[in-house]
Every structure is written in structure tokens, then in C-alpha cells.
N, C-alpha and C positions, 0 to 999 in steps of 0.2 A: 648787522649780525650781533650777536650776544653770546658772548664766550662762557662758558663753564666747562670745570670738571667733570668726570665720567662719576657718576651716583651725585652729584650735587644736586639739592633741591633746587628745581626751577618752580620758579611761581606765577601762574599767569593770571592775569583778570580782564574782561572783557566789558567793556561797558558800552549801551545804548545810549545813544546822543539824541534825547528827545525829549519836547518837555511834556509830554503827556506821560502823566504820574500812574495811569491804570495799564501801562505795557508792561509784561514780564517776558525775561529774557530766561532762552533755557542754550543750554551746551547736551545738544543730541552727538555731533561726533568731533572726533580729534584724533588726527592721525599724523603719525612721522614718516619722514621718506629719507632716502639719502639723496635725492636730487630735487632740484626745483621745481623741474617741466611734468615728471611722471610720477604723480602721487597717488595713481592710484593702483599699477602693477605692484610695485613691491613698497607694502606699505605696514609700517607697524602702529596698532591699533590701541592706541590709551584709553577714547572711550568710542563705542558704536554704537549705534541708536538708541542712546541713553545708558547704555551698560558698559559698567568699566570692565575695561580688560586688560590694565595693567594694576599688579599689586603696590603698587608705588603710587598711585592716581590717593588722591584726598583733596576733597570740597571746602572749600573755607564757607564759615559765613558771613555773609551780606546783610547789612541793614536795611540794601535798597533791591528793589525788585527785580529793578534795570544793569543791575550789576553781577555777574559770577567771576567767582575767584575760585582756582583749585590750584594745585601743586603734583609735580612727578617727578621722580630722577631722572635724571640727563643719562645719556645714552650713545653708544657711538655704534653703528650698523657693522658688524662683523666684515671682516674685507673688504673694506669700501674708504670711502672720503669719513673723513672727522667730521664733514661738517652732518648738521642732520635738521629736516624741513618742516614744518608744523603747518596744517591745515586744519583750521575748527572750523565747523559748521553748528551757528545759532539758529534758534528758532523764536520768533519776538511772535506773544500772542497776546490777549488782553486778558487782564487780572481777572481770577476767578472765573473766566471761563474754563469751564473743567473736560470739555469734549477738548483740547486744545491737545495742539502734540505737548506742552508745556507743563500737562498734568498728568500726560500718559508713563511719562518715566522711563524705565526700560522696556523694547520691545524686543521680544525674540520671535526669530521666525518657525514655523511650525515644519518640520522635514518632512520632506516626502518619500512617502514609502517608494524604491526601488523597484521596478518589475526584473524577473528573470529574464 
């Protein structure tokens, strides 16, 4: 565990352990939970498939391809345990491939219209 205050910047970085120099590492999601086991019913969403969705979310930059760093405030789940659970999901693709999910960035999904 890693203790902080409620609004304290947390800083995370993520890095790829590989020596091949043409891999880029991308942070498509990141999501908190108040539990361990069930992250995905109730779950609050810092970024989702590329797009941030907390106002407190900021990218640092990296020198290296294989490395992201960003930062958010700390957070406690209204009625619940103090504690709070972080799942990111990377995507590793090869440099300058640009069909790659790695260059796609944020993806929104298209709504569908409702019938009566």
C-alpha cells in the first residue's frame, strides 16, 4: 500500500522492461475501485481508452518511449473503505507504427441511436 492524503498529488510511472529500443508504451485505461476483486462494477475512471476523464489527470514527459509518467489526486470513494485500488491497462506497440492503438490516442465510441 501507499498512503496519501485526500487531493494529494499521486504520481505514477509505468515502465516497459525490454531491451528493444523501437517499443512504445501507451496508457489507454486507468481506473480506481474501492475493492480489489471487483474493478470493474463500480469503478471510477481517470483515463478510458485514451481519454481522460478526471480533471486532475496530467501526463508528465518522458525522454524514453518505453516509459509513461502522469499524475492525479488521491481520492477516497464516498461511503466506503479509505482504501482505493488502481488498475492501468498499457498498450506496447512498435515505434512509428501509426495504425497502432499507440498512435490512435483517444477513442470515443459512436452512440446509437435509440429505437421507440
Amino acid at each position: 500500500p501507499y498512503y496519501v492524503d485526500i487531493n494529494q498529488n499521486l504520481f505514477l510511472e509505468a515502465y516497459l522492461h525490454s531491451s528493444d529500443p523501437n517499443l512504445v508504451l501507451f496508457l489507454d485505461t486507468c481506473v480506481a475501485s474501492p475493492t480489489p476483486h471487483n474493478i470493474t462494477t463500480v469503478t471510477y475512471d481517470i483515463i478510458r481508452n485514451g481519454c481522460v476523464r478526471d480533471s486532475t489527470y496530467s501526463p508528465y514527459y518522458s525522454p524514453y518511449k518505453h516509459i509513461v509518467r502522469f499524475k492525479f489526486n488521491a481520492f477516497q470513494f464516498v461511503r466506503s473503505s479509505p482504501l482505493v485500488y488502481l488498475r492501468c491497462e498499457l498498450a506496447v506497440c512498435r515505434a512509428y507504427d501509426y495504425s497502432s492503438r499507440c498512435y490512435q490516442g483517444c477513442i470515443t465510441r459512436s452512440k446509437r441511436e435509440a429505437s421507440s
